[in-house]
C-alpha positions in Angstrom: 217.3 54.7 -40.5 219.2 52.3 -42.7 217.2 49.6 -45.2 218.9 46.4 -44.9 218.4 43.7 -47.6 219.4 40.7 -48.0 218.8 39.5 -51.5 220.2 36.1 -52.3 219.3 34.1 -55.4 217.3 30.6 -54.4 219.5 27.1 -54.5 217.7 23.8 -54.0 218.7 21.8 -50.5 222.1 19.8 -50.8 221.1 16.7 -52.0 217.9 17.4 -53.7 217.0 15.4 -57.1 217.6 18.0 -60.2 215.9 17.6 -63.5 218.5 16.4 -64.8 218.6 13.0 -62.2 215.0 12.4 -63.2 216.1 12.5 -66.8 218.7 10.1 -66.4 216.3 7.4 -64.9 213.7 8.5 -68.1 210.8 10.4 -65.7 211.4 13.4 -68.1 208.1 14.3 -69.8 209.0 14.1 -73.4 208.0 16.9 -75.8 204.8 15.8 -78.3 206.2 15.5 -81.6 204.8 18.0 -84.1 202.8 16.4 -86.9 200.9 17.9 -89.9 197.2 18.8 -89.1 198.3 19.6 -85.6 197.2 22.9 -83.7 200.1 24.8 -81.5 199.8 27.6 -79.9 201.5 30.5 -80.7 203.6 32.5 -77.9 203.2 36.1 -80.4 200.8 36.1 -82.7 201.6 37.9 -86.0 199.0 40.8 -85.2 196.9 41.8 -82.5 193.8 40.8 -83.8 195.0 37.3 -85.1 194.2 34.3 -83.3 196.9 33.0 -80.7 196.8 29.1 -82.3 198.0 28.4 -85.9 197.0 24.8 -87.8 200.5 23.1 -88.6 200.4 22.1 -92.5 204.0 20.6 -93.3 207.5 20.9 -91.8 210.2 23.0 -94.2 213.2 22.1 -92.5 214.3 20.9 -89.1 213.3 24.2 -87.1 210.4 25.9 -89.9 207.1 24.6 -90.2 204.6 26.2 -92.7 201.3 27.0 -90.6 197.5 28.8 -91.1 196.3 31.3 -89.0 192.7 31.5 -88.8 191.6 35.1 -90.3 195.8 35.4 -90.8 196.7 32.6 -93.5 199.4 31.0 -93.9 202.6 32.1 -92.6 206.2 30.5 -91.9 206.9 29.1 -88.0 210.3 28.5 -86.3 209.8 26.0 -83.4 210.3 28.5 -80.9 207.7 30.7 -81.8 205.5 27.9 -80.3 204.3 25.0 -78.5 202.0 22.4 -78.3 199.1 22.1 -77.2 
């Protein structure tokens, strides 16, 4: 007996509209911009008994944001280390 795969990785039909199409005509959901007094929520919280959303106090630089944790503190975000909500 012989197992026969056939694994293929998926491709959208010819022809189909990509992200990128939609983007061009401006049907692209735009990211929420990130504002003081803003909560996000946090894709790994900084301990397993911390909460998983963090209270945005002021922006740093471009890609750091300086946030509070509740029962945490405070504690210094990059922008991918979480989203909003």
């Amino acid at each position: 007996m012989q197992l026969q795969t056939d694994i293929r990785t998926w491709q959208p039909p010819a022809g189909a509209a990509s992200v990128r199409n939609w983007e061009k005509f401006g049907c692209a959901i735009p990211a929420p911009k990130l504002a003081p007094s803003m909560w996000v929520k946090l894709f790994n919280p900084p301990t397993a008994f911390s909460f998983d959303e963090a209270w945005l106090l002021c922006q740093c630089s471009d890609e750091k944001w300086l946030a509070w944790i509740p029962d945490y503190g405070e504690i210094l975000l990059s922008t991918n280390e979480f989203c909003a909500t």
